[in-house]
N, C-alpha and C positions, 0 to 999 in steps of 0.2 A: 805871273809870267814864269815859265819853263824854259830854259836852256842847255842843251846838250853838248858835251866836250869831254875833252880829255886831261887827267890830273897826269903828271909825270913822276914817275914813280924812282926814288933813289937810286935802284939799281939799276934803271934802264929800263926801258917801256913806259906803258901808260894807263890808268886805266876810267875804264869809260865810266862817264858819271853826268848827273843830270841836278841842277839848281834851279829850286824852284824859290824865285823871290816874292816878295810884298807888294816892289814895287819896279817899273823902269824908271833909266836905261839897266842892263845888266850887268855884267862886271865892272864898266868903267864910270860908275856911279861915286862920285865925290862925298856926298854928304853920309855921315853918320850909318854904317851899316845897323841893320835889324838882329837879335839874338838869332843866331844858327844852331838846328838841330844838323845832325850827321847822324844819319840814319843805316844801321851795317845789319846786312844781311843775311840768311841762316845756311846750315849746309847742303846742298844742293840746291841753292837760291840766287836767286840775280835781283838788279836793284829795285825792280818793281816788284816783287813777292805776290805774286798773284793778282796786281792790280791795288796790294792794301798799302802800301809804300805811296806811290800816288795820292791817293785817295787822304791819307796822312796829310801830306806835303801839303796838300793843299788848303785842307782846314787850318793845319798848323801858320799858313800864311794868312789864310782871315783873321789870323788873331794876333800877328803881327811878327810872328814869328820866318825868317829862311829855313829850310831844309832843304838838305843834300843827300842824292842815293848816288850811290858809285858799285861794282861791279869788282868784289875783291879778284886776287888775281889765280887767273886759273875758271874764273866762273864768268858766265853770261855772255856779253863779247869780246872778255879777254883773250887773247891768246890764252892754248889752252897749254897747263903744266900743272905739275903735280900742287896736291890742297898740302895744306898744311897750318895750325895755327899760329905759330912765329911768321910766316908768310903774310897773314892778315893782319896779326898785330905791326909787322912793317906798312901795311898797306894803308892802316888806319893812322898811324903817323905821319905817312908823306900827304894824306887825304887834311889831317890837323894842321899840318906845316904849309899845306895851299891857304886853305883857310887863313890863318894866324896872318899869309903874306900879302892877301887880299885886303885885309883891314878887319876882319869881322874879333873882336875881344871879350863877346859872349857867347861861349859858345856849350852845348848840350850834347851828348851823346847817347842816342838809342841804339838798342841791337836786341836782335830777334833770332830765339834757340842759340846757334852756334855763333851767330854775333854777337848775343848777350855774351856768351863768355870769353871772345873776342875784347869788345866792351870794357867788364871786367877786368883782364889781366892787363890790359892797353898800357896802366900807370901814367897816363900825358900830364902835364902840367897846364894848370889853368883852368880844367874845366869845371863847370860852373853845377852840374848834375849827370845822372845816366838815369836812363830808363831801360828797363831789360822785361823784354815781352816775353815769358816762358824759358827763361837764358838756361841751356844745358851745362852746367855745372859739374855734376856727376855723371860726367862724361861715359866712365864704367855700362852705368845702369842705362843711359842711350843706346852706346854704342857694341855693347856685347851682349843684348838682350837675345830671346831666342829665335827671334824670326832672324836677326841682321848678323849678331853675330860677327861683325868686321875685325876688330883686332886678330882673331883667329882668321881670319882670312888672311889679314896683311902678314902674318905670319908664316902663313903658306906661300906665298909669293916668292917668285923667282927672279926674274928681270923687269919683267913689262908689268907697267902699275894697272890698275885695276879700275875700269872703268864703271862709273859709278851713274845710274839714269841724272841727268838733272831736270829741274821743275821749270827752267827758262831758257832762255835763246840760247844758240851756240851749241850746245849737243852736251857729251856723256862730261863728268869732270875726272880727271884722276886722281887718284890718291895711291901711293905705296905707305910700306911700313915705317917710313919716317915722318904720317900722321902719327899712327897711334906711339911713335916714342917720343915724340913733341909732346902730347899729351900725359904720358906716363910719366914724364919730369916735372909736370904739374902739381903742388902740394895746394892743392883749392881751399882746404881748410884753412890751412895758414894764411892765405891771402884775404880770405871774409872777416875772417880776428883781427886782421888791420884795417881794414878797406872806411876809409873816412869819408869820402866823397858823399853828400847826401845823393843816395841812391830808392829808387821804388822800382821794384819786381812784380809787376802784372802776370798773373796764372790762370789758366784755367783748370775747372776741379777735375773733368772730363779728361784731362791729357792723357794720352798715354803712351809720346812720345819723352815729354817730362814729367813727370809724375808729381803730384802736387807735394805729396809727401817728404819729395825729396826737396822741395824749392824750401817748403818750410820748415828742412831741417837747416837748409845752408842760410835761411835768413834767419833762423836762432842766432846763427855764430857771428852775424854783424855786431858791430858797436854799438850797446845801446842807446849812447848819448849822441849819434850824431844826426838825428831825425831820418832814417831810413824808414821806409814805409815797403809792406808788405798789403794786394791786394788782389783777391780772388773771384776771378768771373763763375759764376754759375754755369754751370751747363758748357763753356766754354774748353773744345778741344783744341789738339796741338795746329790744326788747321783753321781755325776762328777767321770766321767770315761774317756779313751782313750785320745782324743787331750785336753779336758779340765783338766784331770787330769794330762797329761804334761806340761799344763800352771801352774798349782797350785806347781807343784815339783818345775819349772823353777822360780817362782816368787821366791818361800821359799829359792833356792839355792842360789839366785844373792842377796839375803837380809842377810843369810848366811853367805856369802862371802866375805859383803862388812862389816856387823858386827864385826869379824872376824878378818878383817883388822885392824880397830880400838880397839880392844880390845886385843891382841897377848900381 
């Protein structure tokens, strides 16, 4: 079952989001919630990500699993206002704090590119795994590449932020230069030499919006005793669809599962 509503966000507002359960009725269900995934999504993306979020959601509940896509703020049908990565790590907090209020105490978090590293720097308490689909880490090497080139953009900027295509509902998203210095106060290195949470990183070799090279320098720098797992789709680009995005579901479920196991 699918439910559509809205989380209330700490500073005011709300942002739209969709719970796909196991089972009914839907929130006001008494017994023993199911493990939840939280599923965050990438930059210029909204919660369905082309239709592969859904598609997700759903096998993830054949197998006994809740997931939830929500609409960080600034994207999809949120009101629209400037991106920003501390914006979304707020967002994925108040998105964890529904959760947590609802009853659910197993809970998982995916993110996908820019929500991976969303994800990532999140630090919440409690959770139980992450899964990061291609997570842009080396923000640098995405984001100031030679076609896009942003930071130097945002740097040219005057008043009016900069309106950016998006890939879902709602129209263009904004961003000014207090993306890229939100990011530029990121030390990502530092944060992968601690980062203890068992985590797994799904890439494809094909990307070349994250580049594999770069995913398998920043999973060097994890810990290696805290079973992180590192795994490469063939042929799979930054846009992975049909059999590639069935490898990407299948890895994330069987890591899931076996999480899951250990953790009950």
């Amino acid at each position: 079952m699918e439910e559509k509503f809205f989380i209330s966000k700490s500073v005011g507002g709300t942002l739209s989001a969709v719970l796909y359960t196991t089972h009914e009725p839907f929130i006001f269900d008494e017994k023993e919630k199911a493990p939840l995934i939280i599923m965050c999504h990438g930059f210029t993306g909204d919660k369905d990500e082309w239709g592969r979020y859904p598609r997700a959601a759903k096998i993830f509940n054949e197998e006994g699993f809740d997931a939830l896509t929500f609409d960080f703020s600034g994207s999809g049908e949120n009101e629209r206002e400037v991106v920003t990565l501390s914006k979304q790590v707020r967002d994925l907090t108040d998105v964890h704090s529904w959760a947590k209020e609802l009853g659910y105490t197993w809970i998982a978090l995916l993110g996908l590119s820019f929500g991976g590293l969303t994800v990532l720097v999140s630090n919440l308490p409690e959770i139980k795994t992450m899964v990061l689909w291609a997570p842009v880490l080396y923000y640098r090497e995405t984001f100031e590449d030679e076609k896009l080139n942003l930071f130097k953009i945002l740097d040219n900027l005057h008043k009016r932020p900069l309106k950016l295509p998006s890939s879902g509902v709602g129209g263009k998203i904004l961003v000014d230069k207090s993306f890229s210095e939100d990011l530029l106060s990121l030390d990502i290195d530092s944060l992968l030499r601690v980062h203890e949470i068992p985590t797994i990183i799904i890439q494809g070799t094909e990307d070349t919006v994250v580049k594999a090279e770069s995913t398998r320098r920043a999973f060097s720098l994890l810990p290696p005793d805290k079973g992180h797992q590192l795994i490469e789709i063939k042929g799979a680009t930054h846009d992975f669809d049909n059999a590639h995005l069935e490898q990407f579901i299948n890895v994330s479920l069987e890591w899931l599962k076996r999480i899951r196991r250990k953790t009950k």
